[in-house]
Backbone bond lengths (Angstrom), bond angles and torsions (degrees), N, CA, C in turn:
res aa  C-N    CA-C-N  psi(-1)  N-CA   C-N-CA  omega(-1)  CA-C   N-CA-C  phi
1 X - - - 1.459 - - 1.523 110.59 -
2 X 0.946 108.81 -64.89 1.899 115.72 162.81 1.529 122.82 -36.22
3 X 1.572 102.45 -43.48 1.638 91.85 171.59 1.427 105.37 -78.09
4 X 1.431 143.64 -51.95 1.048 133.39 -160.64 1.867 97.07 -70.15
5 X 1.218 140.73 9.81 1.470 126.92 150.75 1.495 109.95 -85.95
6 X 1.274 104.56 -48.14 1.619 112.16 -174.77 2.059 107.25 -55.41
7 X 1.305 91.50 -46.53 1.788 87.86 -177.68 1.693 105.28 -72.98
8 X 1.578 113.19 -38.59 1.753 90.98 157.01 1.487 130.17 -41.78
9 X 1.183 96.88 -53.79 2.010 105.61 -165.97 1.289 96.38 -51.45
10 X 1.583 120.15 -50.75 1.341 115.21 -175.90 1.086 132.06 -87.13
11 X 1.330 131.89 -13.20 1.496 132.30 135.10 1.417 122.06 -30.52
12 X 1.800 104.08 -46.84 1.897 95.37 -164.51 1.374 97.88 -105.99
13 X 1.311 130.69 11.65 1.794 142.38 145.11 1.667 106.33 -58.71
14 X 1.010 123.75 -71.06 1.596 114.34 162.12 0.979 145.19 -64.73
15 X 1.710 115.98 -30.56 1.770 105.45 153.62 1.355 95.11 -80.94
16 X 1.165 146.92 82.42 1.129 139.92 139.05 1.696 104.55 -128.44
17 X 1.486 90.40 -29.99 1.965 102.73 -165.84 1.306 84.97 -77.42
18 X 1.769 138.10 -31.11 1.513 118.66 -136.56 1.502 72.98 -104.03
19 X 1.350 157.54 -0.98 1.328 146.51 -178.96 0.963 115.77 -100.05
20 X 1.686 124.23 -43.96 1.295 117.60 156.32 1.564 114.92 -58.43
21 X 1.086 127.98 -62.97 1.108 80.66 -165.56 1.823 125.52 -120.72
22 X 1.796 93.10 58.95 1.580 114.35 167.55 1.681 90.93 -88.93
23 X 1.902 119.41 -29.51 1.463 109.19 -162.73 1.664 104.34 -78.32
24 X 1.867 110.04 -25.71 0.920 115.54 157.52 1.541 141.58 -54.01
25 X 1.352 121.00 5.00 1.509 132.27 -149.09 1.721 104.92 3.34
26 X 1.836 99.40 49.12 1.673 86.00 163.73 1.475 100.20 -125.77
27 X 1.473 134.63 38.75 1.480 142.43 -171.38 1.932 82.75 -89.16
28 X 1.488 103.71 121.37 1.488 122.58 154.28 1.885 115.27 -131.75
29 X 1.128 95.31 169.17 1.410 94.50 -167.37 1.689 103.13 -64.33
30 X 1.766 123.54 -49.69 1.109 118.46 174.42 2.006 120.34 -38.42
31 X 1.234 95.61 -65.31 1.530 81.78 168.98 1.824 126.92 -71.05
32 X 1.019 116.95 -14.57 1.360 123.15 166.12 1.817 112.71 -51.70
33 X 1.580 99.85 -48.17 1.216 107.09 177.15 1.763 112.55 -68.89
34 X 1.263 116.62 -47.14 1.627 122.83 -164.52 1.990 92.40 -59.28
35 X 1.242 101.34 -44.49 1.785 89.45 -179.24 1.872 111.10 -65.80
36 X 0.954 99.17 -43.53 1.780 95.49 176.90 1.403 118.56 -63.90
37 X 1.761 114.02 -28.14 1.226 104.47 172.25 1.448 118.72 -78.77
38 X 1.188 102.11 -4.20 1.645 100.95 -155.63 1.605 97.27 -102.59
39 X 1.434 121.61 -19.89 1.721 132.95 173.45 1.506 92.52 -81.45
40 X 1.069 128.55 -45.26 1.713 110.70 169.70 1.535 138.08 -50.28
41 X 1.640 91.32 -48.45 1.301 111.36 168.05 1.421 119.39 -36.16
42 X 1.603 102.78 -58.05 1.568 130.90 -177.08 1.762 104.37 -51.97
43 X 1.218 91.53 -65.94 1.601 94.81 168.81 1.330 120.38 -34.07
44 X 1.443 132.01 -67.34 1.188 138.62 -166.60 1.417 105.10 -75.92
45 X 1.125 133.83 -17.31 1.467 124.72 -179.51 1.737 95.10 -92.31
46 X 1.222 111.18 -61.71 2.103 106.33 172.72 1.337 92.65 -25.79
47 X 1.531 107.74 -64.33 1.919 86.81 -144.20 1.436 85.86 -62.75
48 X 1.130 142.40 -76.35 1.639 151.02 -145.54 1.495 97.70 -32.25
49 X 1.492 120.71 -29.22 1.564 102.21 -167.43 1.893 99.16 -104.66
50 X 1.587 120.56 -16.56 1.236 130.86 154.02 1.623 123.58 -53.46
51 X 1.215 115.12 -41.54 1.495 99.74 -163.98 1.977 87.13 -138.26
């Protein structure tokens, strides 16, 4: 139950980043990457303090 909230939050954390700023025409791959690394990150520290 917890992961399927946690993989929401972080699903609509990145389409949120890739909309802002695709509306921004400032979406590049460098920041494309810093948001995916940084929803992973999140991931691995949740679970680490979850399980």
């Amino acid at each position: 139950m917890i992961l399927k909230i946690l993989s929401i939050g972080i699903l609509i954390y990145l389409l949120w980043a890739l909309f802002h700023h695709k509306r921004n025409k400032s979406l590049t791959l460098p920041i494309f990457l810093e948001y995916l690394l940084t929803a992973i990150l999140v991931l691995i520290l949740i679970l680490g303090v979850i399980y």
